[in-house]
C-alpha positions in Angstrom: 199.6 111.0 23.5 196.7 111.3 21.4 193.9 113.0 23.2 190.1 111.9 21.6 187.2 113.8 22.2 184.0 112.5 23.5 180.2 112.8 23.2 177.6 110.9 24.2 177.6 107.5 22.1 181.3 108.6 19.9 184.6 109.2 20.4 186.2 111.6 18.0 189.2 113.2 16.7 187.4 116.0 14.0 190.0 118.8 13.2 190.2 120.9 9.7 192.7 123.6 8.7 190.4 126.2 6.7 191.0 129.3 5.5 188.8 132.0 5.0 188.9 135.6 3.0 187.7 138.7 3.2 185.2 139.7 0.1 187.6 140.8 -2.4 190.5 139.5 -1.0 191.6 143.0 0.6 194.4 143.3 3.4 191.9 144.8 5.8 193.1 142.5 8.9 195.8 145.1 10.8 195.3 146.6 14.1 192.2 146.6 15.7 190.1 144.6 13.3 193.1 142.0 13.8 192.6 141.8 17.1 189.2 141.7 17.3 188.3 139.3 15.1 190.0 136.7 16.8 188.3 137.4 19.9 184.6 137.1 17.3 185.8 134.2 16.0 187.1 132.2 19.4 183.8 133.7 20.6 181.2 132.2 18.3 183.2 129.0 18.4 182.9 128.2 21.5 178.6 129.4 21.4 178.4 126.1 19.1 180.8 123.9 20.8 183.5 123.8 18.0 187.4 124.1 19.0 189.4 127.1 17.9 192.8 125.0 18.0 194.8 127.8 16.3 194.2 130.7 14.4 196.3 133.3 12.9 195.2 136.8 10.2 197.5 137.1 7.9 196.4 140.6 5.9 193.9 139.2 3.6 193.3 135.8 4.9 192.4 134.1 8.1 193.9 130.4 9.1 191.6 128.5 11.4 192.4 125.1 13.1 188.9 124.0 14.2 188.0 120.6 15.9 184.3 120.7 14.6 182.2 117.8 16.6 180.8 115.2 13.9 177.1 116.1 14.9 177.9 119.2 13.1 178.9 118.9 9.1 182.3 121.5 7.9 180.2 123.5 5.6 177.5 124.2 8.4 179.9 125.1 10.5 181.8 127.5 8.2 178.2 129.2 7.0 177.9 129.9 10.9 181.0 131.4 11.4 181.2 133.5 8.6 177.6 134.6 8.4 177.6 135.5 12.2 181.3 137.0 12.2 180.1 139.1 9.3 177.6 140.9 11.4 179.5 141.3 14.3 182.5 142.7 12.2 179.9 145.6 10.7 178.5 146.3 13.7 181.1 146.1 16.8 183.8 147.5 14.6 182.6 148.8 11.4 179.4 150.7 13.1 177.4 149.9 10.3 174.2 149.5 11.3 172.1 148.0 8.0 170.2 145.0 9.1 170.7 143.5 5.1 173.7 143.3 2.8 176.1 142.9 5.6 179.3 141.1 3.2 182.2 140.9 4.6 183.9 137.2 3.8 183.9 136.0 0.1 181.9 133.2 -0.8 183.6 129.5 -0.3 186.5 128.6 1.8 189.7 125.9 1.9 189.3 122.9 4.0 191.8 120.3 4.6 191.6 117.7 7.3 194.3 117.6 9.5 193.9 113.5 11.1 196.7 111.3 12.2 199.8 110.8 10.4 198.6 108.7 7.9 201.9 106.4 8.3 201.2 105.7 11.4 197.2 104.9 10.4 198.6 102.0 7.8 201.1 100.6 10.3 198.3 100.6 12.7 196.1 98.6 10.3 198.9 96.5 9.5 199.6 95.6 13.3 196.1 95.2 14.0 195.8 92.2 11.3 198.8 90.6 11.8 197.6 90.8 16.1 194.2 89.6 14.8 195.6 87.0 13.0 198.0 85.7 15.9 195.0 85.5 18.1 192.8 83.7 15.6 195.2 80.5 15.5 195.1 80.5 19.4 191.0 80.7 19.3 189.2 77.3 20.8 186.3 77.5 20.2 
C-alpha cells in the first residue's frame, strides 16, 4: 500500500534519488568520515523536515533517497544540505576551524524523481476515464 504524506491543505508523495560528490570527486568517505556523515546528513534532514528514505557512501559519492515536502523546492533543499553538511564535516571531523572557504561537496548534484510506477499511473488514468465515463451515462440530472 501506498503511503501519502500530509500537510496542512496537500497530500503528497515527493521523493528524489540524488547524488552528491565530494569536491574533486576524491574517495574520502571510509571509516569514520563514513559513518559520520550519515549521522550529519539524517541529522540536518530531519532539522528541515525532509525524509532521509535511504542513503548509502560509496567512496566518492553519496546516494540519498529524500522525500522533500513540496513547500520546499529540490535545489533549496540540496543547497541546505550540502552548505550545512560542509561545515559540520570541517568542523566535527576535520577540526578545521576557518569561518570562510569551508568546500567540501562539488558544485551541482543528480536528481531523479523516484514517483509511482509510471505503468501503473497510465492504467490508473485509463480506469479513471473509462469509470468516469460509465457513471456519466447513468447521470440524471
Amino acid at each position: 500500500m501506498h503511503e501519502w504524506q500530509n500537510l496542512s491543505h496537500v497530500r503528497w508523495d515527493c521523493k528524489y534519488h540524488i547524488v552528491i560528490i565530494p569536491k574533486y570527486r576524491r574517495k574520502v568517505f571510509y571509516g569514520r568520515l563514513r559513518r559520520q556523515v550519515g549521522v550529519i546528513l539524517r541529522e540536518l534532514c530531519r532539522q528541515r523536515g525532509i525524509e532521509l528514505v535511504e542513503g548509502h557512501a560509496m567512496p566518492d559519492h553519496i546516494h540519498l533517497c529524500l522525500s522533500i515536502p513540496p513547500k520546499y523546492s529540490v535545489a533549496h533543499s540540496i543547497g541546505f544540505l550540502k552548505g550545512k553538511s560542509a561545515v559540520r564535516i570541517h568542523r566535527e571531523l576535520l577540526q578545521e576551524r576557518r569561518m570562510t572557504g569551508l568546500h567540501f561537496w562539488a558544485a551541482g548534484y543528480c536528481v531523479s524523481t523516484v514517483g509511482l510506477d509510471e505503468a501503473r499511473i497510465r492504467q490508473y488514468i485509463r480506469e479513471r476515464e473509462e469509470l468516469e465515463r460509465r457513471q456519466g451515462e447513468f447521470d440524471f440530472d
